[in-house]
C-alpha positions as CSV (number, residue, x, y, z in Angstrom):
1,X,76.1,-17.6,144.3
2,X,78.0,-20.9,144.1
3,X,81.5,-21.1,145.5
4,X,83.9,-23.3,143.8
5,X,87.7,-24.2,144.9
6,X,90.2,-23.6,141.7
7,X,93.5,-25.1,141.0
8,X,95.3,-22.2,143.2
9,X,95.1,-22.5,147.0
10,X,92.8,-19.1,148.0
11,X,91.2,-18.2,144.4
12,X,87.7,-19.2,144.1
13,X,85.4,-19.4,141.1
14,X,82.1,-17.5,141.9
15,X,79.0,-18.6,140.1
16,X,76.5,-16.1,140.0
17,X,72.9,-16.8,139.0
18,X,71.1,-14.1,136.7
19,X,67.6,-13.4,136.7
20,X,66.2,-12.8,133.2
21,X,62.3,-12.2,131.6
22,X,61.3,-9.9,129.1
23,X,63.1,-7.1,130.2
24,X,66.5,-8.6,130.0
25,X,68.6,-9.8,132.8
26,X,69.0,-9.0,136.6
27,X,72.5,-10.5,138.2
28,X,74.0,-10.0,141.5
29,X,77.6,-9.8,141.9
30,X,78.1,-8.3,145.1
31,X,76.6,-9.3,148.5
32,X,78.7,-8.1,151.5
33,X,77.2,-10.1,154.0
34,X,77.1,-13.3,152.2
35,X,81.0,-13.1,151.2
36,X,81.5,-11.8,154.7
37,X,80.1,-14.7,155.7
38,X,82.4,-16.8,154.0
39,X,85.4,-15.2,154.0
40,X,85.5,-12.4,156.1
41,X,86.2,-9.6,153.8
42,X,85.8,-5.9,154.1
43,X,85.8,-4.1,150.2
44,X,86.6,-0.6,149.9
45,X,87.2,0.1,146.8
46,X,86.0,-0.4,143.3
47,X,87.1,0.4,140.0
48,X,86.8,-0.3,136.4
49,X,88.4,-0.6,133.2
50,X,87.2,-0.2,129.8
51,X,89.4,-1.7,127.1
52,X,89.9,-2.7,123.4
53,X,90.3,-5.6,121.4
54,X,93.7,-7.2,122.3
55,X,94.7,-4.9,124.9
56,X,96.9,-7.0,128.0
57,X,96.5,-5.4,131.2
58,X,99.0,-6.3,134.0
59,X,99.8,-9.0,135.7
60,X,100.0,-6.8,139.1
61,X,99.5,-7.4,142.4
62,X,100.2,-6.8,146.4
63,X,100.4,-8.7,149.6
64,X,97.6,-7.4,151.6
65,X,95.0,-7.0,148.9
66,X,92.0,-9.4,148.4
67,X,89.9,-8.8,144.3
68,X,86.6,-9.3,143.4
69,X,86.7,-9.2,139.8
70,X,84.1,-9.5,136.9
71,X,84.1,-9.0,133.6
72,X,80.6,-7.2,133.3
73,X,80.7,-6.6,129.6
74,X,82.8,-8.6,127.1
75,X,84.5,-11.4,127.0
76,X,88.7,-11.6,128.8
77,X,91.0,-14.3,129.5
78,X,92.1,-13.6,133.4
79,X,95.7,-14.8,134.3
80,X,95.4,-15.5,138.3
81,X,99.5,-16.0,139.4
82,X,100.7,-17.3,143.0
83,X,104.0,-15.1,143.9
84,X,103.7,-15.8,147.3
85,X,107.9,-17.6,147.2
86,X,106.9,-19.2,150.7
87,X,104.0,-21.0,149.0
88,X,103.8,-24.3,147.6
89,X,102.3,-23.6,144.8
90,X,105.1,-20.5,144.0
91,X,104.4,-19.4,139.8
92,X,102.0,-21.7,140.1
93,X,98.7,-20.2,137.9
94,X,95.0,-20.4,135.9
95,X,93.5,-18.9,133.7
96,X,89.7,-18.0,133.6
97,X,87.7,-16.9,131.1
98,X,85.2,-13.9,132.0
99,X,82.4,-12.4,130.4
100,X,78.9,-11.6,130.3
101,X,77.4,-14.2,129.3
102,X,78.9,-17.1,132.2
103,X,78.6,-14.3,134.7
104,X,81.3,-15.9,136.5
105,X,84.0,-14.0,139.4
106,X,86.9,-14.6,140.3
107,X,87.8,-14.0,144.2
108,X,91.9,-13.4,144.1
109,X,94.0,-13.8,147.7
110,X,97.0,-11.0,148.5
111,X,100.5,-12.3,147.2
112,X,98.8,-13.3,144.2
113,X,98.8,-11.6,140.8
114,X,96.6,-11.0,137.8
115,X,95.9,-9.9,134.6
116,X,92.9,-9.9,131.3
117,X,93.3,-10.1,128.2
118,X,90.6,-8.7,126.0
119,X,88.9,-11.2,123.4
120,X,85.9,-9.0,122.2
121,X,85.8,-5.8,120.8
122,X,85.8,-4.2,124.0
123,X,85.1,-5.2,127.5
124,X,84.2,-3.9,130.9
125,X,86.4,-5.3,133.8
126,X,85.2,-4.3,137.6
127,X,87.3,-5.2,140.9
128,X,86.4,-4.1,144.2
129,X,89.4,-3.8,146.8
130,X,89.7,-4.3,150.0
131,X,92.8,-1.8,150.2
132,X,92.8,1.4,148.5
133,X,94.8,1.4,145.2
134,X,99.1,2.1,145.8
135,X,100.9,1.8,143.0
136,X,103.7,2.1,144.9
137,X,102.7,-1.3,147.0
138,X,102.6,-3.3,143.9
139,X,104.4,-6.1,142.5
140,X,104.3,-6.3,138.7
141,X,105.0,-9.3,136.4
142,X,105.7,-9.0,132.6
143,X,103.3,-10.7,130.8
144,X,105.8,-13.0,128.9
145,X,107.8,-13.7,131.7
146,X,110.0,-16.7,131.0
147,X,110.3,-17.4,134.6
148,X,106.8,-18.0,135.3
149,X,106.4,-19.2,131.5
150,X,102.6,-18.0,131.0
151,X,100.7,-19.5,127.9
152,X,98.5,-17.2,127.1
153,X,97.4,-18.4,124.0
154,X,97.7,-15.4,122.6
155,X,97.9,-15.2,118.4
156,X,98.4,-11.8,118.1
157,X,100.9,-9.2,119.3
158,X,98.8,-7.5,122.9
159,X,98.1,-4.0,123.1
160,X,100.2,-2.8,126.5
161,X,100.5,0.2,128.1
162,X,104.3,1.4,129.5
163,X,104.3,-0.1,132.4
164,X,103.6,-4.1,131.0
165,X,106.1,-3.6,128.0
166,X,108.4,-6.5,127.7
C-alpha cells in the first residue's frame, strides 16, 4: 500500500498493489494493522453498493465517522467535500476516480462528505466504517449545490434516489 497526501487536509489517496499470474489478480485492500499503524483506526462496519450507469449517490456524511472506500468493480467519480465550517479549507473538495483497474482508496476524515458517480454500466462501491451506520447522524449535501458549486462533469441528467433530489 502507498500512502499519498490529497489536496484536502485528512483524505489520503491509497495505492494498493495487485498481485496477478494466470489465474487473474490477487489485491489487498484491507490490512488492520498496517492502517492502525498509521492512523489509528478501529473499522466496524462494512457495506456495499451495487449501482447503474449514471446513478449519483449522496454527498453524505457525519462528524465522527472515518471511510475506507473502493470501488471494487467499475469505474465511479468520488466527490470527497470538507464541511468542517471551522476548517480552513470549509467547501473546499476533489474528486477521484475509482475503479478496478487503478485499485486505488480513498481514506475520508469525519466532517467531511462524499459521494460516486457511476461511469460504467454498473459498479461495486465498498466502505468500511468505523461507526455503525445512523442515518439520523448525517449531514447531507445536494449534489448541485450552488453553495459548494461542485463540477461534476456530468453530461447527462444522474439517476438519484429521494433523498439526493435537487
Amino acid at each position: 500500500m502507498n500512502i499519498l497526501k490529497t489536496q484536502l487536509d485528512k483524505v489520503f489517496l491509497i495505492q494498493n498493489r495487485p498481485f496477478y499470474d494466470f489465474r487473474g489478480k490477487y489485491l489487498e485492500i484491507y490490512n488492520k494493522d498496517f492502517l492502525k499503524k498509521k492512523f489509528k483506526l478501529n473499522f466496524i462496519q462494512d457495506d456495499i453498493s451495487i449501482s447503474k450507469k449514471n446513478v449519483l449517490r449522496g454527498i453524505h456524511g457525519d462528524s465522527k465517522t472515518w471511510k475506507l472506500v473502493t470501488c471494487l468493480y467499475g469505474k465511479i467519480k468520488l466527490l470527497v467535500v470538507n464541511n468542517d465550517e471551522k476548517s480552513k479549507q470549509y467547501k473546499k473538495y476533489s474528486i477521484f476516480l475509482l475503479s478496478n483497474k487503478n485499485n486505488n482508496q480513498v481514506l475520508i476524515p469525519p466532517k467531511f462528505g462524499n459521494g460516486h458517480y457511476v461511469l460504467s454500466n454498473f459498479a461495486i462501491f465498498h466502505y468500511k466504517q468505523t461507526t455503525n451506520y445512523n442515518r439520523k447522524s448525517q449531514f447531507s449535501i445536494k449534489w448541485n449545490s450552488k453553495d459548494f458549486n461542485f463540477k461534476w462533469g456530468i453530461k447527462k441528467k444522474p439517476i438519484l434516489s429521494s433523498r439526493d433530489q435537487a
